[in-house]
N, C-alpha and C positions, 0 to 999 in steps of 0.2 A: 195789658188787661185792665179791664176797671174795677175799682173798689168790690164792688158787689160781685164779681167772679171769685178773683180771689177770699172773700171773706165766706162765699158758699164751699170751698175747696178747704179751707182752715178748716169750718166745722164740718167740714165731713171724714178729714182726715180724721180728728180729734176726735168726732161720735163712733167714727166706724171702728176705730182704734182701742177705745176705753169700753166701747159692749161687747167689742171682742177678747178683751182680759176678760171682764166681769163671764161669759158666757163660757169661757174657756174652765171656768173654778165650777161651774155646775156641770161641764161636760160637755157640753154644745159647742157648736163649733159652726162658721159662716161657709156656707157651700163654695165661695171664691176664693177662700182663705185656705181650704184644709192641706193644698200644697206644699203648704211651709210646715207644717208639721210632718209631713212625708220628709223633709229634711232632716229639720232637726228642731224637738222639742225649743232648745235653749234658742235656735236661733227665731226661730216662732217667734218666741217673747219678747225677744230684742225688737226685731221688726214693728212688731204693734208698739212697745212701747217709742219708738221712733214716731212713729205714726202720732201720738199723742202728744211729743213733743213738737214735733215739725205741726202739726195742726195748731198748738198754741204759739212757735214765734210764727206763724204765718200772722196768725188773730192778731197778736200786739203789734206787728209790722206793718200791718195794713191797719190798724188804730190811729199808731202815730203820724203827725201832721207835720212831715218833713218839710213844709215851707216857710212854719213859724218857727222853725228849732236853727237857730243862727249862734 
């Protein structure tokens, strides 16, 4: 995939992940999302915050310039 794929797939992981904490602490909740709380609250939060991290090593992995790193 190129640069510009994956760097729209980081922050989308990343955006959709951290307004779904923030929306979750006022009560709202993303209409593709509420399945995971039909599970399990705890495992909900794991999830998104995966989300959040996996959206930021995507962003720094597709940053760094693995042909000057020798």
């Amino acid at each position: 995939m190129k640069k510009a794929a994956w760097l729209t797939i980081g922050f989308l992981l990343f955006f959709i992940g951290f307004l779904s904490v923030i929306l979750n602490m006022v009560g709202v909740e993303f209409m593709f999302l509420t399945w995971l709380d039909h599970i399990s609250g705890l495992l909900a939060f794991i999830v998104k915050i995966l989300m959040i991290i996996g959206g930021i090593v995507i962003l720094y992995l597709n940053s760094t310039n693995w042909r000057d790193e020798a």
